[in-house]
Every structure is written in C-alpha cells, then in structure tokens.
Phi, psi and omega in degrees: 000142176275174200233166152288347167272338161303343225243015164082331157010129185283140189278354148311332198254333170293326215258307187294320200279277200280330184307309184313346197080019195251148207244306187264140177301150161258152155032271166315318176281350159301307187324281200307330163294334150277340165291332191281332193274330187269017143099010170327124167295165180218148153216142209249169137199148183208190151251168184288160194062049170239341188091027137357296198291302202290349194284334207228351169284334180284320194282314167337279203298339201279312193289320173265035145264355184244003170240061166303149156195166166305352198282161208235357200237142173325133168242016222188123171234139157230124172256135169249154144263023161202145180340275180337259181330005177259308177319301202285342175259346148318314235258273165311356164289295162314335152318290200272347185257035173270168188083344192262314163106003174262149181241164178216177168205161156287125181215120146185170199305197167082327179242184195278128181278344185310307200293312155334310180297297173317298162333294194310291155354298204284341178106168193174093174339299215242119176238124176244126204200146144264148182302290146008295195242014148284333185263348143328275201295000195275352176278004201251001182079328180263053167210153186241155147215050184290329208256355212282069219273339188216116185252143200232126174260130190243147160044041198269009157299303197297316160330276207262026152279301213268032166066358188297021204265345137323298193296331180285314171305355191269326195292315196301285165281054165246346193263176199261165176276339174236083205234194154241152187243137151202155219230087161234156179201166216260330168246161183255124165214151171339335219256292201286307137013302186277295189305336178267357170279341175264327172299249156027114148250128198022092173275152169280132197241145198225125165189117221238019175193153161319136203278149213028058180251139186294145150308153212259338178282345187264101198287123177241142173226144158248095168291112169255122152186171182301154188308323179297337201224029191271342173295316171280343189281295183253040134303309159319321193284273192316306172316268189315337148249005156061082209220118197268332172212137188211155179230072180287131191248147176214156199281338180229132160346289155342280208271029160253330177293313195302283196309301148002290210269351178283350195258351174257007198236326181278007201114318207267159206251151172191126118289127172250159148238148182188175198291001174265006170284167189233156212311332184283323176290328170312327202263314170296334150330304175275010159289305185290346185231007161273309187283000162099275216337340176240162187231356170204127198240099204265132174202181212230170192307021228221317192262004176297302180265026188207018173235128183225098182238139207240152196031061180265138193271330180211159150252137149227128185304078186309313186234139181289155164292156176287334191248130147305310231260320162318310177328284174354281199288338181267313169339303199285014168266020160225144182099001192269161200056064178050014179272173179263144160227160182225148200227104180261116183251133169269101215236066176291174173325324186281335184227038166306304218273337171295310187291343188290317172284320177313316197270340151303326205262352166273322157117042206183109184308113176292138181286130179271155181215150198240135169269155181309108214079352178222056175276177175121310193289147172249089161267026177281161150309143145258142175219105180258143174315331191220117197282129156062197184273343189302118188274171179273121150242148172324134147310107167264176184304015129302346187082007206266157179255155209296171170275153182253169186236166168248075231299133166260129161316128152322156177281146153098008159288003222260129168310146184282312166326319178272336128312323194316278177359298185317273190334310176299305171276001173289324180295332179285319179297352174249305186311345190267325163328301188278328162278350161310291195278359146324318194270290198284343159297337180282326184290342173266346155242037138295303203285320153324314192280339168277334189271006158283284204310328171281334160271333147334297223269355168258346166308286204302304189268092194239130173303179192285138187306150183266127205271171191287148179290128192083036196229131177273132197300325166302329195286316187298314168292047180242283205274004179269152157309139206272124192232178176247182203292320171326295228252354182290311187290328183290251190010302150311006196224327161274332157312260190356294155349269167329303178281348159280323202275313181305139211269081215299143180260149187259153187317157165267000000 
C-alpha cells in the first residue's frame, strides 16, 4: 500500500497530513498527487467522501511554496458550486497550508464584499470562489486573474447541473492560456468528457471507481409508506432507534422548512438550511449541528455537496431528487473516510418511477423494509393493460384501431321526449340570440351617445376668435368668450407647444 511519503510531498505538508489522522493516501490521491505535482493536467472522477479536495489542495500548496514570488494577485482559482462547498474547501486550504505562508480567502455570494474585497488587497495565493460572486469582483476590478498559474474545476457535474457553465467560459476567458487545468468530479459522465477535451490538453485521466457508483460502506434501505404518513414514519425512525445526529434531505425549500417546525412541535431538535436562508444563518445551523446541539439537520440538495461532517452515522432521503445523480451525492455525506453508514429513503407511490431511475443508475436493487404500522404502499413497478380511465377500442382487421360512430335512429323513429329535447333546445338558442342583439344595440347607444357628448363638449370649449379683417379690439372682446387666468395659461402654453412644433421660416 502507498504512503504519503511516496508521493514526493514536502515534510510541512506530510506533518499537517498525520495531524488530520489520515496514516494512507485513497485511491485517488495516490494517483493524482503525482501527477499534479509533475504539472499534468487531471480529470479525477471518484465517489464521494475519497478525498477528492486533498488530491488536488496538497500538490497546490506545495507548488507555491515552492515557487514564492511577490505577486499579491491569486495564483491558484479554485472553482466550486454552492457557498458551502467553497467554505469546506477553504477551509482545508487552510489546514494544510498552516506554517507555509500561502493565503487563501473564500468568495461567495450571500455576504457581504467589503471583507473580500479586504482579503483580496492584502494578496492572496489561493482563491476558492463560485462562478457568480467571482465575476463580480472581476467586473468590478478588484480580483485581477491574469497571474493565475493553476486552474480547478470542483464538482464539475453539479456546474453543469446548475447551469453555470456560461459563467465559466466567461471566467475561463479571463484567465492566461498557459496555465494548468485539473477537473474532478464525483460522478464521470459523458458531459463531463466532452468538457474536458475543450478544457484539458492531454490530461491524465483518473477514474478510480465505476462511474456514478455508491460507497460501497454505505448500508441504503427503502422504507415504503404513504405520502400522508411519512412524518410520522420518521419521527418513529428517529425515537425508536434513537439516532442522536441525522441529516435529511428533502426537495423544495417550503418543505424543508415545513418539516423542520414538524419536527420541533414533535420533540426533535431540528434545523433547516436551504437557499432562502442567508449565509449567516446557514453557517451557524452547521455549527449546531457538527457540535451535537441539534439532533437533526433538514436541508435541501444546496447542502448535498458541501457538507463534511466526519462520522455522520445516517442520512434520510425524506423525498427522493428529481435528478438520479443527486441520489449519489445526498448518500456520500455518510460513510465518508472509510467509516460506515446507513442511507434511509422514505418512499411512496408517486416515486416509484423516481426510485426505479436511481436503482437503474446504481445497477442494483436498494433492499426494502417495511416498518410495522405503516405497511400497504406498493412501490413496485406495474404495468396494467389499461392507463387511467381511458377505454380499449376495437381493432379492425388491419390492426388500426376502428373509428368511432355513433349508432342513429331511423327517420320517423325518433321518440317524442326527444323531439321534446330538440324543440327546447332550438328556443334557447333564439332566446340567447335576441338578448345577443339587446346587448349590442344597447352598447352602440352607448357609444353614440358618448361620442355626442364629446363633440359638445369640443364645440363648446374652443380657444379664444382670431380678429376679423377690419374688426376693432372692442368688437372683437364682445365677440370672444370670456375666460379664465387658468385656462388663459393652459391656451398659452399649448399654442407655444404647437408653434415649436411648426418649422419656422428663416429671416431674410
């Protein structure tokens, strides 16, 4: 088995590397460290919780501690997608690089830029940024990333889950042309492929487990019961097995909030975070609930990829994701370093067709357990001859299906009730006719009667007479109408008005 010490490391960074407690490199960081360090491009794929973030923060500190220079403008982009996750890989920048004398700082949205903005000033090696509140400060003049020697795409599925990928080319032509790139992520797909072939020049490619595959330490159960009755189910999970820290996940914001106050109304210590919280409330919620003070922690897919909570013993899925490849990823926050876990999906009818992709894209039947009192939901697949309310019609012999008719009386079969029918519905139909024409003769005097009243009333308010040729100024005030100082200034003011408009002939 390999060491940290095979891996050409600087002894400051092997001494931070035994304080964390880790004795063996995993899988990936054996690979990646040498490659990284010997200045290759990488593209990583691993599963979550392998040490993804140190395979590629350990080769970092090493090259600029070991290429000092003056420069105050970042020489090292780390990119993430969601606040947490920029924090947590900061976070560990910070670990491994004490003693060394490289700074880093975190940029992401939700707070405030002056203390970025400070940070930045002051210099900084290392920047760990979401794609977002990175092209702020760069339109904003204060991050320069001209000087930018080694570039890290992080979570780069969840980039192009979350649409970010505009914003990286924009970032991507900000950056020098002769830099290093390496690209890791947690699931490998196609997608991610194609981007590193335009990112990438002949990169080392690493994949060091089957690609969107679970930790293999991580025990997953599927709990069937109704939608109505998943709250109680898992109040029940939690009392009854006494599970002192859980992390649940659930799909819209609302109903992570919703679930939160049920669960503080039941007994249960409960927090949410989600994207309508603001950066402060967020980060103290995981204070609270990394320090045991909460005993459950609700939160929505935003925190699937940025929470490193060491020996969290369970997760439950409250709701399955809309996305398979999220499933992966709310899982791998237990189980993570080689420890054990357990992954609880609460699962109803309606998602059936959800668990049905998940369980495609692991390549494996999650095992079910039905708990006692909330037995019944059928979340198997089915397939009945006939969808809905919708009838089966005849076939003709050609196989097309037939048209359909409607069987007619003979003439002069026809029953008197049905003449009746008729007879009833021809009158209604000329009664609605004769109030049709009711309605629109009254709406034409309306409008007659209004467009009178408006040639009155443009008769009658007419500006002051222009005098007659040979007409004397009393005779003309005789004949003008008499006004007021008011309506003397509107009259002046729309002639001026009028007469600005008119094209002035020029003096001779």
């Amino acid at each position: 088995m390999a060491s940290f010490d095979s891996l050409g490391l600087i002894p400051q960074l092997l001494t931070a590397v035994q304080k964390k407690g880790y004795k063996a490199p995993t899988p990936i960081q054996a690979k990646a460290i040498p490659s990284i360090l010997s200045g290759r491009d990488v593209i990583g794929g691993a599963q979550t919780g392998t040490g993804k973030t140190a395979a590629f923060v350990l080769p970092i500190l090493q090259q600029l501690f070991q290429n000092r220079t003056k420069e105050r403008a970042p020489r090292a982009l780390i990119l993430a997608p969601t606040r947490e996750l920029a924090a947590q890989v900061e976070r560990f920048v910070v670990d491994y690089g004490k003693g060394l004398g490289v700074y880093s700082c975190a940029i992401y949205g939700g707070v405030k830029m002056g203390p970025q903005v400070s940070l930045l000033r002051r210099g900084v090696g290392i920047v760990v940024a979401t794609p977002g509140r990175l092209l702020d400060h760069a339109q904003g003049g204060t991050i320069k990333l001209s000087s930018v020697e080694t570039f890290v795409l992080d979570e780069a599925d969840r980039m192009l889950d979350m649409g970010f990928m505009p914003d990286i080319r924009k970032i991507i032509a900000l950056l020098p042309e002769s830099r290093q790139n390496l690209l890791f992520s947690a699931t490998y797909s196609d997608e991610i492929r194609r981007l590193s072939k335009k990112l990438l020049d002949d990169p080392e490619k690493i994949e060091v487990a089957r690609r969107n595959m679970a930790a293999e330490q991580v025990r997953q159960i599927v709990h069937p019961v109704e939608q109505s009755r998943k709250r109680e189910l898992l109040v029940e999970l939690i009392e009854s097995g006494d599970w002192n820290q859980v992390l649940i996940f659930a799909r819209t914001r609302h109903g992570a909030e919703k679930l939160s106050r049920y669960l503080s109304k039941a007994g249960v210590d409960a927090v949410a975070i989600h994207g309508d919280k603001s950066q402060g409330q967020r980060t103290r919620a995981l204070d609270r609930f990394k320090k045991g003070s909460v005993r459950v922690l609700v939160a929505t897919d935003v925190a699937s990829r940025g929470l490193d909570i060491r020996q969290l013993p369970r997760v439950v899925n409250y709701e399955l994701p809309d996305v398979a490849e999220d499933y992966v990823h709310r899982i791998g926050r237990t189980g993570r370093a080689e420890e054990k876990g357990d992954a609880h999906s609460l699962v109803c009818k309606a998602e059936r067709n959800k668990l049905a992709a998940v369980e495609e894209l692991l390549g494996k039947k999650i095992e079910r357990s039905e708990i006692t009192g909330f037995e019944g939901e059928s979340i198997e697949q089915g397939f009945s001859s006939q969808k809905g309310r919708t009838r089966q019609r005849s076939r003709s012999r050609s196989g097309r299906a037939a048209p359909r008719t409607r069987s007619k009386p003979e003439r002069g079969t026809r029953s008197r009730p049905e003449r009746g029918r008729r007879d009833s519905n021809r009158k209604r139909v000329e009664s609605s006719r004769t109030t049709k024409e009711e309605s629109e003769s009254k709406v034409q005097r309306v409008r007659k009667k209004s467009k009178r009243e408006f040639d009155i009333k443009k008769k009658t308010a007419r500006g002051p007479k222009k005098a007659r040729p040979g007409e004397t100024q009393e005779a003309r005030r005789e004949r003008k109408p008499k006004w007021s100082t008011a309506r003397k200034k509107a009259a002046k003011g729309k002639k001026v008005s009028q007469g600005s408009r008119v094209k002035r002939k020029a003096p001779r």
